[in-house]
C-alpha positions, 0 to 999 in steps of 0.5 A, spaced: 575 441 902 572 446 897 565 449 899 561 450 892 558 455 896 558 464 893 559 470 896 553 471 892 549 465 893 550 468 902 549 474 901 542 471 897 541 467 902 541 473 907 539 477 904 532 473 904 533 469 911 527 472 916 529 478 921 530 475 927 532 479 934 539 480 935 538 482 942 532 485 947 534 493 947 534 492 939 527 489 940 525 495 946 528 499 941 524 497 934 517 496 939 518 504 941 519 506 934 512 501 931 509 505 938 511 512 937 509 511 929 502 509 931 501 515 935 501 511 941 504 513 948 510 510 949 508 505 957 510 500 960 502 497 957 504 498 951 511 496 950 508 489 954 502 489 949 507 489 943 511 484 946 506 479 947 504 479 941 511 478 938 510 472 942 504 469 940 507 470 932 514 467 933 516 460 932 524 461 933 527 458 939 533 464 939 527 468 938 523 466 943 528 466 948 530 474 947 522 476 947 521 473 953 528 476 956 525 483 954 519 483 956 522 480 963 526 486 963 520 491 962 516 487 968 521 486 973 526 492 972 522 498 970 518 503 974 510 502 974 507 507 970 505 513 973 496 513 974 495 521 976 
């Protein structure tokens, strides 16, 4: 079989195809980032608040499905913050 497809038109392609998550500590990355840039302090309320409105925009199943992982990660597996 012969594929009229370029390695110009794939790289079009993705060139232009949305962002989407390719894991959850690339996605609490990127949200520490956007947090810090914002002059925000980095918490756990800020992370999950970040995360929730990822969710609420996000149409992509795969997406979808890393956010929540993510934001499982950050509920279940990390230390209350710290009220002094």
């Amino acid at each position: 079989m012969h594929s009229d497809i370029s390695a110009t038109a794939v790289h079009t392609r993705t060139e232009h195809a949305p962002m989407r998550p390719t894991d959850e500590q690339e996605i609490l990355g990127q949200i520490v980032v956007e947090i810090l840039q914002a002059g925000q302090v980095v918490n756990n309320k800020a992370i999950i608040g970040q995360l929730l409105k990822r969710l609420e925009a996000e149409s992509d199943v795969v997406a979808l499905d890393v956010y929540r992982t993510a934001l499982e990660w950050i509920v279940h597996r990390t230390a209350d913050d710290i009220v002094g």
